[in-house]
C-alpha positions in Angstrom: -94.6 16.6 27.4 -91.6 19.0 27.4 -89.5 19.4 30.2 -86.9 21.8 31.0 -84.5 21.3 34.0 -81.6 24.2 35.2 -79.3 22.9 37.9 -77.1 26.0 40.3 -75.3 26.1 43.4 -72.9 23.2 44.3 -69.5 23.5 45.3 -68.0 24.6 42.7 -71.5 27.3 41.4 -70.9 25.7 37.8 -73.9 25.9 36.3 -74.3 23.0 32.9 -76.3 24.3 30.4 -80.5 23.4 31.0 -81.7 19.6 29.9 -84.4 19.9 27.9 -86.6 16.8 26.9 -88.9 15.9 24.8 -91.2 12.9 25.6 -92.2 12.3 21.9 -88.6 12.1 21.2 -87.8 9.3 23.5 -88.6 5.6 23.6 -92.1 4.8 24.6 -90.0 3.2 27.7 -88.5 6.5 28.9 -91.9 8.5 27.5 -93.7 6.2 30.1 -91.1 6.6 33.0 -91.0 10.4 32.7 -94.4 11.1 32.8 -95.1 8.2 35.4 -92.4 10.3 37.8 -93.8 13.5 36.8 -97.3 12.0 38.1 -96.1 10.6 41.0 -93.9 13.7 42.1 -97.9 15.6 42.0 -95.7 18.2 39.9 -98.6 20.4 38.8 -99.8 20.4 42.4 -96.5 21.4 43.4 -96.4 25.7 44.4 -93.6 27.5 42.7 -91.1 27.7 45.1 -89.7 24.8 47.6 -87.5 26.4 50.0 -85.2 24.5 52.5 -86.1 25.1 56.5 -82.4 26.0 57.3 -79.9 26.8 54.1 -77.0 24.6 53.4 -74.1 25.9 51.4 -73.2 24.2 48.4 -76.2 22.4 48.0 -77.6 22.7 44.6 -81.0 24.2 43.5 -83.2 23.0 40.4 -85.9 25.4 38.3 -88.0 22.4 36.3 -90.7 23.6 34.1 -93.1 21.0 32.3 -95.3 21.6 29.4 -98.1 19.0 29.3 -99.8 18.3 26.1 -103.1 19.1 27.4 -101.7 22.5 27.6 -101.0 22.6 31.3 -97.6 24.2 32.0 -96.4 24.5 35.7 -92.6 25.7 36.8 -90.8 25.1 40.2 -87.8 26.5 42.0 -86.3 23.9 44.5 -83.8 23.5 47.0 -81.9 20.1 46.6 -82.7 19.3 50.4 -86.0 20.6 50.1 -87.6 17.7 47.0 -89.3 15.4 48.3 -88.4 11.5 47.2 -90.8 11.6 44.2 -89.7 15.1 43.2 -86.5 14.3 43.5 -86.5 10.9 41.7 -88.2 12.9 38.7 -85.2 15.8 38.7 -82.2 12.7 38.4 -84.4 11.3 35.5 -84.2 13.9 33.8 -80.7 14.5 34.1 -80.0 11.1 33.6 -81.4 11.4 30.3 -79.4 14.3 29.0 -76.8 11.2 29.1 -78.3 9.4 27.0 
């Protein structure tokens, strides 16, 4: 699975440069816990765009595309207020991971 995460907005509007991961670069561990998120979040059930109710400045927005080895491929624009917990548990991991 291949995932690509691009973070804007935020106080400052410094955007960092897109994550990008690899699932059969990573540990079998992390492999597992990415896709288990990416499950749980219902990502390709997600539509493309997740759009706050009320706009808050300086909150940050994520565009997350995932390529599935099966050949699925969904991508998502999302306000940081508008992820739900699942979605937004899968968007840290990922940037989490960048760490790494």
């Amino acid at each position: 699975m291949h995932l690509k995460l691009t973070r804007t907005g935020g106080f400052a509007g410094i955007t960092p440069p897109p994550v990008e991961v690899d699932t059969t670069t990573l540990s079998k561990k992390d492999a597992q816990h990415v896709e288990s998120l990416v499950a749980g979040a219902k990502f390709f059930d997600l539509p493309k765009t997740l759009k706050a109710a009320k706009s808050q400045p300086d909150r940050f927005q994520y565009s997350l595309k995932v390529a599935h080895e099966d050949g699925r491929e969904h991508a998502i624009t999302c306000d940081e207020e508008a992820a739900s917990e699942p979605l937004r548990q899968l968007l840290h991991a990922v940037q989490d991971l960048k760490r790494k």
